[in-house]
N, C-alpha and C positions, 0 to 999 in steps of 0.2 A: 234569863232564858238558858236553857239546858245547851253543850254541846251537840247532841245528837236533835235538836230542833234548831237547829241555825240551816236559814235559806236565803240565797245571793237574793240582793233588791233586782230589780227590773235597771237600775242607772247602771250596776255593774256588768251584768250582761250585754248591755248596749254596746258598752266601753271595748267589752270583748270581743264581739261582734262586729264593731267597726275597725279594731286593731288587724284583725285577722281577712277583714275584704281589702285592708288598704296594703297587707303585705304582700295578697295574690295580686293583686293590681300590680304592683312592684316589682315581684317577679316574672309579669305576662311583658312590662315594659321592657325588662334588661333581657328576654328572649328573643323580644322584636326588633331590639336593638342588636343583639350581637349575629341577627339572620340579617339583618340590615347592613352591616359593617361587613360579613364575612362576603359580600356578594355585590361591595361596594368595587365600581371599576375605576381600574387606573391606568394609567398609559405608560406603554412602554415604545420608539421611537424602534420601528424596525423597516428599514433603508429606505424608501423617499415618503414612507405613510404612516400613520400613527394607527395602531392597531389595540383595542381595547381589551384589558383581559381580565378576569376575575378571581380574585384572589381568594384559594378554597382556605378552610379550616384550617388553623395553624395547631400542628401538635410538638410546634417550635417555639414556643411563648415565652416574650421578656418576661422574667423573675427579677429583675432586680433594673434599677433605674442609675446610670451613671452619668454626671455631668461634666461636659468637656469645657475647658476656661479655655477663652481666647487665647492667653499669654502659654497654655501649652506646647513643648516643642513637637514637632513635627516629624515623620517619617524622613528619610534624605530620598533626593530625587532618584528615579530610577538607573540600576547602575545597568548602563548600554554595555557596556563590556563582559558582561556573564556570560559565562561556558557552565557546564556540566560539572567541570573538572574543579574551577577556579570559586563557585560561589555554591556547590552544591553541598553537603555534609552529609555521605552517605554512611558516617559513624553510625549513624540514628538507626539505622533500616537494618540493623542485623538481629533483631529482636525473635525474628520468625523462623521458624527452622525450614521452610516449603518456600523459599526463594521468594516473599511477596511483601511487597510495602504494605505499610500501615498510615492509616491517616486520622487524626484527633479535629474535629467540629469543637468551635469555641462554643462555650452555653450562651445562649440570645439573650442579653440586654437592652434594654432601652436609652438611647442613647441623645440629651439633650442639652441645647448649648443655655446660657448665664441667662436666657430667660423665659428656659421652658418650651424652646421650640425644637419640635423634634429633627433629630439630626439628617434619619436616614428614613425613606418611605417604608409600607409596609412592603414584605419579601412576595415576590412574585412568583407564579406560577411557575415558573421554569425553576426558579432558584431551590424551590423547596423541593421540587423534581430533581435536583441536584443532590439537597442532602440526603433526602430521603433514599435516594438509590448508593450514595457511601453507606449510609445506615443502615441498609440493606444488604449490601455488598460481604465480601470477605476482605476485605479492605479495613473495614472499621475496629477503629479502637479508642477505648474508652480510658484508658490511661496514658496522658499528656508525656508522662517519661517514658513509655514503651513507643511510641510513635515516630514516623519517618515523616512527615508530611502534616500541616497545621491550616484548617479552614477557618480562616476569620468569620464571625459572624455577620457579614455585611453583605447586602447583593450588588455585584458590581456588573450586573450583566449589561445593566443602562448606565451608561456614563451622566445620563442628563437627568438621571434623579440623585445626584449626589452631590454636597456640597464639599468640593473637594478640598480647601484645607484643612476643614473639619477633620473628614475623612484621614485625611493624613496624619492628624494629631489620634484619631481613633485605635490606626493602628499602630502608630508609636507606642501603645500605652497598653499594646497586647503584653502578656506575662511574662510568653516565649517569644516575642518577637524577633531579638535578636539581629538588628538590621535586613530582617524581611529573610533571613535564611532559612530554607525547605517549608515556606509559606506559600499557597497557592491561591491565585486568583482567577474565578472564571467571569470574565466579561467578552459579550458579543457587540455591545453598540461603542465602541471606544469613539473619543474623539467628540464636540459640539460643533455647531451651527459658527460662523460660515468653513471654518478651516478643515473639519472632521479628519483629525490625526487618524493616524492608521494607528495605535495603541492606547490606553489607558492612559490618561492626563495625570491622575492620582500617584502624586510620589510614593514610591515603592518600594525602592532600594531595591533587596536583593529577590526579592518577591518573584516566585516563579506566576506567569502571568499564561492560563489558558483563555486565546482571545481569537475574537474574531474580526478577520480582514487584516492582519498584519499585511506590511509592504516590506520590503526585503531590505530596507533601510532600517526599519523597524524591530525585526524580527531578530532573537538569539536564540541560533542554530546549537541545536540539541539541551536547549537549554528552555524556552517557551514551546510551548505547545499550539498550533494554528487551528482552531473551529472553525467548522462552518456558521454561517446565521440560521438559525433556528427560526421556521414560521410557524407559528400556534395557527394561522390560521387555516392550516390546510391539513392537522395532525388530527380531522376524525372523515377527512375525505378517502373515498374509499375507492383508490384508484391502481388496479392489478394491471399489474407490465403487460404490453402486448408480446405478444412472441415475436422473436427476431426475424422471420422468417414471411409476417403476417404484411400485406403492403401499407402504404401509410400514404395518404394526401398529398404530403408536403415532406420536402427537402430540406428545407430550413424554416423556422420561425425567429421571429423577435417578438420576444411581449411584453418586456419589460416598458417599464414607464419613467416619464420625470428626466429624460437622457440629454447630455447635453447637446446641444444645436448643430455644433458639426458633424457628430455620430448619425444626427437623424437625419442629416442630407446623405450622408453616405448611404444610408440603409432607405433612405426613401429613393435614391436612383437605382439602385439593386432592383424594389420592388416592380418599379418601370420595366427595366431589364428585362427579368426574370418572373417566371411566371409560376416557378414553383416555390416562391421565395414568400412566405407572405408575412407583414409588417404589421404587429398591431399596436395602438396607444388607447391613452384614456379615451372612452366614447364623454365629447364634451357635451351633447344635447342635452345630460340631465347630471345628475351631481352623481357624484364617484362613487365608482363599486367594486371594491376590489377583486369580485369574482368575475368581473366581465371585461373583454378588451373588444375593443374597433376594429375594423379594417382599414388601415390608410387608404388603400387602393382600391376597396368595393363598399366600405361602409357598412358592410353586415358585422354585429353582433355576434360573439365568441361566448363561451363560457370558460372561463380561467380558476384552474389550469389546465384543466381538461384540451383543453385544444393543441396543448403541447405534445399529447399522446399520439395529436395525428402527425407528424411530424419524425424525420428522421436526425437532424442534428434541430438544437437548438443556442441560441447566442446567448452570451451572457456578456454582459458590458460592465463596463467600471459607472458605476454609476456616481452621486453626489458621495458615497463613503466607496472605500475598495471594494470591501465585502458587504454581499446584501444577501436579501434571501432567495434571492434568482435562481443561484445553483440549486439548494434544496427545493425549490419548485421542479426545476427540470430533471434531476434523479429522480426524483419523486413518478413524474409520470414516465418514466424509464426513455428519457433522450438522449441521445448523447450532445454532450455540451461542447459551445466553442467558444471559449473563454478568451476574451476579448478583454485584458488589464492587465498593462506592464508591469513587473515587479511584484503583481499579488502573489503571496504566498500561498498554496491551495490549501483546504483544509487534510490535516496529518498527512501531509504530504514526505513528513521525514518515513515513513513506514509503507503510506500509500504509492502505488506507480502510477497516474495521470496517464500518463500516454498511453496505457491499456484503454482506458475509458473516458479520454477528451480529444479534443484538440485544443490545443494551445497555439495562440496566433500573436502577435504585432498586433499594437492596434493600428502600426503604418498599414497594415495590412488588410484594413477591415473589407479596402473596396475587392478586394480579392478574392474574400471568402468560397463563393461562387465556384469559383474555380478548382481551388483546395479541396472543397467537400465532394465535388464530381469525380475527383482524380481518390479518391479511397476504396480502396479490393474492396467488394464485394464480402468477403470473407473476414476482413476486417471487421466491416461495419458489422458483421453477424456476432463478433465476437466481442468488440465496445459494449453492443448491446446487452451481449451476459454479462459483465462486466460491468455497467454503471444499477444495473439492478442486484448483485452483488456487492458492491459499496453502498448502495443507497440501503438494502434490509441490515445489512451488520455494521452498519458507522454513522448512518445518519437521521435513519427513521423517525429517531425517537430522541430527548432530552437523556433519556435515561442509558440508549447503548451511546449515545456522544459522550456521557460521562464515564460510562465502561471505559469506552476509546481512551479517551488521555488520561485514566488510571493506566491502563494496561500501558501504552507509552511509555508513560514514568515509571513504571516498572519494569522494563524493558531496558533500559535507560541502567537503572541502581540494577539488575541481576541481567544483566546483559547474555551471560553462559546459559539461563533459563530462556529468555525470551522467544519469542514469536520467530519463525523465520520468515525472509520476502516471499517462498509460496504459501506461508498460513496466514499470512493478508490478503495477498492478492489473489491466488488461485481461487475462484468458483468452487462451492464446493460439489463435484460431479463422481463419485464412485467410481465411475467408466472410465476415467480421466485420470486423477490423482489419487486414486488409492495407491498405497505402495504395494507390487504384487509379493518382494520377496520376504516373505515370513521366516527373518532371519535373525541372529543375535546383532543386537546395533552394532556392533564391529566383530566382524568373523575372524576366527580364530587363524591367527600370523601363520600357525605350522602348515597350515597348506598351500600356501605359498600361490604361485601362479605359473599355468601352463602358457606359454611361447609357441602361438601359430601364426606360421611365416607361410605366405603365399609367395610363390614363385614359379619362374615358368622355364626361365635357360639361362641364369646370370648366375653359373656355378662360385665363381671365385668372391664376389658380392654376396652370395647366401652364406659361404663357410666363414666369409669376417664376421658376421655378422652372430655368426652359430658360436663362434670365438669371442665375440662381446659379450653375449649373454649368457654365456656361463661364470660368468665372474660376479653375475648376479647374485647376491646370497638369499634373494625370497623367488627364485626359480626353481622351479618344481620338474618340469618337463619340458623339452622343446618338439612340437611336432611341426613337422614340414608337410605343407599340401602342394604335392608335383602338378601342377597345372598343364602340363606337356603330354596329349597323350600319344606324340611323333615321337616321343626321346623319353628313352627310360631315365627313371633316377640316376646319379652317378653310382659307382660301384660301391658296398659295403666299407670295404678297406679305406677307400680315399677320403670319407668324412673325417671331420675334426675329432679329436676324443677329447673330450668331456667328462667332467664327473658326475653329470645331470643325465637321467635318461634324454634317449633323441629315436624319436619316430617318424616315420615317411610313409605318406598315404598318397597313393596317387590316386587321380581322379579319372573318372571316365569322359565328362567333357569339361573343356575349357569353358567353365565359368566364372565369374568375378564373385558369387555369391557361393561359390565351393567354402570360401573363405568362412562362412559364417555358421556351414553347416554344425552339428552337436555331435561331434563325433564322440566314441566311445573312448578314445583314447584321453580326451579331456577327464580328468579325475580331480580337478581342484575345481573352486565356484569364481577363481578371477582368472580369467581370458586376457592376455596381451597381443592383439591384431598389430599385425608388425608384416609391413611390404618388404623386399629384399634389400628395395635399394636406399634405407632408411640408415645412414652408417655413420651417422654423427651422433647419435646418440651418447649418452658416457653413461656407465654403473651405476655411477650415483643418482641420474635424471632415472635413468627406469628402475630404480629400490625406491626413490620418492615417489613416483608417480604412483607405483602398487602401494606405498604406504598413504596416500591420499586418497587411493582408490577404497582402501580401507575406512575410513570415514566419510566418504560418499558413496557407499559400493550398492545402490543403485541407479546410478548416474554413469555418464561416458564419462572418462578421466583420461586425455590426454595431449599431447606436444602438439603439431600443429591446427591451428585454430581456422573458422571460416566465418563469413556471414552473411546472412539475407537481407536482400534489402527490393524495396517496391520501385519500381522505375515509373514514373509520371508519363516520362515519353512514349515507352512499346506499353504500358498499360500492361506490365506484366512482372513478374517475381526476377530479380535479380543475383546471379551467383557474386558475392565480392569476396577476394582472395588477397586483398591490400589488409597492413595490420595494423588493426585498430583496437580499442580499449573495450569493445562491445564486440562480443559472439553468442553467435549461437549454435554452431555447430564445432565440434572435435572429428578430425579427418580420422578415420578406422585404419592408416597406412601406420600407425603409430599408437595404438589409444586403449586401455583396458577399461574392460566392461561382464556382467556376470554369465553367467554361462547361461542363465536362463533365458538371457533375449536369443541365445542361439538358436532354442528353440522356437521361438517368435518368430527368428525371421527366418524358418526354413517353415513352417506350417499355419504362422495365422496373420502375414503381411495383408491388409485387405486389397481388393481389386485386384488389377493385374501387375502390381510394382516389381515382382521376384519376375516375373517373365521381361517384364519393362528394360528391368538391369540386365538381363541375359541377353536380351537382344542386341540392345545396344552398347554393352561391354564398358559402362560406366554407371558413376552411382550408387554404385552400392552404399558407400558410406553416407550416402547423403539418407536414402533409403534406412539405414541403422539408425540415423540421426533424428527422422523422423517417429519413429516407431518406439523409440524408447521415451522422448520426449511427449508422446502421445500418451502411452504406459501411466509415465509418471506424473506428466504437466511439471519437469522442472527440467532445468539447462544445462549443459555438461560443464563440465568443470575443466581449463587451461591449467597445463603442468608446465612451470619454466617459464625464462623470460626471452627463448628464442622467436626472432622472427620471422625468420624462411627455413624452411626445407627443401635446401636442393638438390636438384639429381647431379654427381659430378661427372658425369660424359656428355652432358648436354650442351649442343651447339645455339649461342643463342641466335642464330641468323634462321638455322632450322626451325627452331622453337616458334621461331613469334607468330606464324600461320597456324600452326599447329593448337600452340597456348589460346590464343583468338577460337579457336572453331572448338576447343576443349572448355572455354567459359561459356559459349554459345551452350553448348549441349547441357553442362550443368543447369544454366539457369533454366534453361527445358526441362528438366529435370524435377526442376523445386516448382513450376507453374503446374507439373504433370501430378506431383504426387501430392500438390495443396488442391486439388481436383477430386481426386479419390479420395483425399479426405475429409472431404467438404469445406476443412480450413485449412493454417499452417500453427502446427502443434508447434511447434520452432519458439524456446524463448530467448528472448535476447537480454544476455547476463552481462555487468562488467562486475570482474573476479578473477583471479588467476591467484594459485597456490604457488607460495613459496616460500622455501626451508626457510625456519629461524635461525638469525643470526647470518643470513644470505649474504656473502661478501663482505663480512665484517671484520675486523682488522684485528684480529683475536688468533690467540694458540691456535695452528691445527686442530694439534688437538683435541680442542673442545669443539670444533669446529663440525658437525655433522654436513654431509655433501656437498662437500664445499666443491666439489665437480661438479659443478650446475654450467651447462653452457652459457656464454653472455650474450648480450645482443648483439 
């Protein structure tokens, strides 16, 4: 038979035909299997309940299979002693020219011990929301030698899906391991069943460990990084803050569950108590539901976590682990929390301030509560509230800004000079509030030095020492004198001190205290030194540092005696304290440089009636400056020196003590009056204070810059 007459039998085509239906068959099986597997659940242990999750599409897939033998050695156990300084290798991180670490993902293998059982579960939800967001990030880097920072391939978020000596030997056997140095781990469930450590069981050595529910035993200060507990199951609940302002039900909640037996007598005789207090646990009539809680006290049915919304503080207990997902429940529905567990470290609490936006209590204290939360300003509470919904959208909301979080940290941490300041964590962010108003060069130019306005009213021989100190100043520009006297003329032309600095005298038409702030035309430089008469301890070198400090905070108050606020429980009202303490918030204006711009402020745009308030009552002002700038900015003034009083030397203290008594009385009058007009108290409270390098150091003259620093 011819080539061109050859036709396939009927047996071959069969053969074909059934080749080709058994290969689609084939392929419909390994598509229903891997929709089967990709949406297979597993459990991940998140604090007293087992919460199921599904694990999406992996575009993280083992390539390669590696086998760990028993007899491998092992990671060394975690070294408790790590600092920053002592285990951290910031050689690595200088790769980048824009101040920012880099971090290298190991490539995912499969990972099985001598007889084919797999080592580590599949990666979870959350984990791969981890890498994928460095991989995402400006962070990422794909070459292992350019890198600051090393992600093992392993999910450590659950401690109780890993077989940790395996684990141990897995990461011994990483490339760069290196005794676990600039290695990072993030786990939230640390610890197993009955003991639940507060850290990761898995030997680590030098391994930086981002985890959650550290306890302050636990934890290496600027060296670990503290998470919150992440709840998947409340991250597509769609629940908007109510406004601070809006009323709410309830005073306190509990709704946590599972709590141990003495916590729940304390909080079930509260709910006795108190009627605005309400108590919920598991409803036992039908099997658990983690969106619903009970009422101890009426038996009605909640919906969780929504119920937390109606509420103005909520509790958070230490529950079976330190850390659970209680907190991120209750920022979530924007409450303020009362965090109820000794030693917990909070989450980025090294960056974060807490007391902005919790209460932190004893748990001797729980039967107390009550009390505590009654006795909180009003004004307060208004501003916790903007505050835990400003932490909760930018640190917690999400897997992916928590990962931002303790990237940004650790970077923080290696380029320290770049980093974040405490108002670009903490502050809100509000326009009205912390915008900066001076649109200025970050540090104004030294040649213009600073003008010297001395208020005074008839302590001739006290002004002209003082006109004689501060000429000797070499960043003095001008001194102007505002005569507050308008019974007595200035002294005569002739009689003032000469000086090599111009010297100006304005006298005023009335004796006010707020003359002092006015913008006069004779001010020609942008830094202001408010300076009382009878301030004559001062020395050269305290006011050239202070204007050179003022320079690197120069829209901030920068100066020598310090004050602070504080909430009295008892008169239920704002407190003046004038004791010296490590925490301020206000810099006294009898002493203090600040820019010439607020002068204008406070003679034209003080709200309500404060500039009449001061005039009337012929005190305050500075408190009045203090507030106003601190509003401006939403940041704290800044302490020059490490003196601690400022005193007047003609004062009699037998005179004084009535006098000083009814002079705190009015201040703290003062700070209730003007956190009234402002609806809050802009007031922040800093510990900080500048001082020269090299301050009393045993060193040449010399080299020694102001070393005329008064001491304590």
């Amino acid at each position: 038979m011819s080539r061109s007459g050859y036709s396939r039998g009927p047996r071959l085509i069969t053969t074909y035909r059934t080749f080709y239906i058994l290969l689609f068959i084939i392929i419909l099986f390994g598509l229903a299997l891997t929709a089967l597997l990709q949406f297979w659940p597993h459990k991940i242990e998140l604090g007293d309940e087992l919460v199921h999750l599904n694990s999406p599409s992996l575009i993280l897939e083992a390539r390669d299979e590696v086998t760990v033998h028993k007899d491998s050695p092992g990671a060394a156990a975690r070294d408790v002693s790590c600092t920053f300084h002592s285990c951290f290798d910031v050689y690595h991180c200088g790769y980048n020219d824009d101040s920012r670490i880099s971090i290298y993902i190991y490539p995912f293998v499969k990972y099985i011990d001598e007889k084919g059982i797999p080592l580590t579960l599949p990666l979870s939800k959350e984990y791969i929301t981890i890498v994928r967001t460095i991989m995402g990030s400006v962070y990422y880097e794909t070459d292992p030698d350019k890198a600051c920072l090393f992600l093992p391939p392993i999910d450590f978020l659950n401690q109780n899906t890993l077989r940790l000596a395996e684990t141990s030997q897995i990461l011994a056997a990483l490339p760069r391991w290196n005794e676990g140095t600039n290695h990072l781990l993030f786990n939230m469930l640390p610890g197993s069943s009955p003991d639940y450590n507060t850290v990761l069981d898995v030997d680590s050595d030098k391994a930086v460990i981002a985890g959650g529910g550290f306890s302050s035993w636990t934890y290496r200060r600027t060296y670990d990084v503290a998470l919150p507990v992440y709840n998947p199951l409340t991250e597509h609940l769609d629940m908007p803050h109510k406004s601070p302002s809006e009323p709410r039900q309830w005073s306190l909640i509990s709704a946590q569950t599972g709590l141990h037996s003495e916590y729940k007598q304390v909080l079930q005789d509260l709910a006795h108590k108190y009627t605005d207090f309400l108590l919920l646990d598991r409803c036992t009539d039908h099997a658990y539901n983690f969106s619903e809680r009970c009422g101890v006290s009426d038996g009605n049915t909640y919906s969780y976590p929504f119920i937390l919304q109606e509420s103005t503080f909520c509790i958070v207990l230490r529950g079976s682990r330190l850390g659970n997902t209680a907190l991120s429940d209750v920022l979530q529905a924007g409450c303020i929390p009362v965090i109820v567990a000794d030693s917990y470290v909070l989450p980025f609490s090294d960056v974060l301030d807490w007391k902005r936006a919790a209460l932190i209590l004893r748990e001797d204290d729980l039967d107390g509560v009550m009390g505590i939360i009654g006795n909180v300003h009003p004004a307060r509470v208004h501003s916790m509230l903007r505050q835990v919904k400003h932490f909760w959208e930018n640190y917690f909301s999400s897997m992916r800004t928590i990962t931002l979080t303790t990237l940004q940290i650790i970077n923080d941490r290696v380029f320290p000079y770049a980093g974040k300041k405490y108002e670009d964590w903490n502050d809100p962010p509000n326009a009205a509030v912390v915008q900066n108003p001076l649109f200025l060069p970050l540090i104004p130019p030294k040649t213009d030095g600073f003008t010297a306005v001395i208020l005074t009213y008839d302590r001739q021989e006290m002004l002209f020492h003082i006109i004689q100190q501060l000429a000797q100043v070499p960043s003095l520009s001008k001194v102007l004198v505002v005569w507050n006297n308008q019974q007595k003329p200035p002294p005569p032309a002739e009689t003032w001190p000469k000086i090599s600095k111009p010297l100006k005298v304005v006298q005023t038409r009335h004796n006010r205290l707020s003359n002092r702030f006015y913008p006069y035309d004779e001010i020609e430089t942008e830094a202001v030194l408010a300076l009382d008469d009878d301030i004559q301890m001062l020395t050269t070198d305290e006011l050239e540092f202070g204007y050179e400090v003022w320079r690197q905070f120069y829209d901030r108050l920068v100066g020598f005696p310090s004050r602070l606020h504080l909430w009295d429980n008892i008169t239920q009202s704002w407190k003046y304290e004038s004791e010296w303490t490590s925490s301020i918030s206000m810099v006294l204006t009898g002493a203090a440089f600040y820019h010439k711009y607020y002068s204008y402020l406070y003679t034209n745009s003080l709200p309500g009636n404060i500039k009449s308030w001061v005039d009337d009552h012929m005190n305050c002002e500075d408190i009045a400056m203090n507030f106003l700038i601190a509003n401006t900015t939403g940041k704290g003034p800044i302490k020059v020196s490490p003196r601690q009083k400022f005193k007047c030397p003609e004062c009699l203290n037998q005179v004084m003590l009535s006098a000083d008594l009814n002079h705190m009385i009015e201040r703290s009058e003062c700070i209730t009056k003007f956190a009234e007009i402002y609806g809050m108290i802009p007031l922040k409270i800093i510990e900080f204070r500048a001082d020269p390098v090299l301050y009393k150091e045993n060193i040449d003259p010399r080299f020694q810059w102001f070393s005329d620093i008064g001491s304590l």
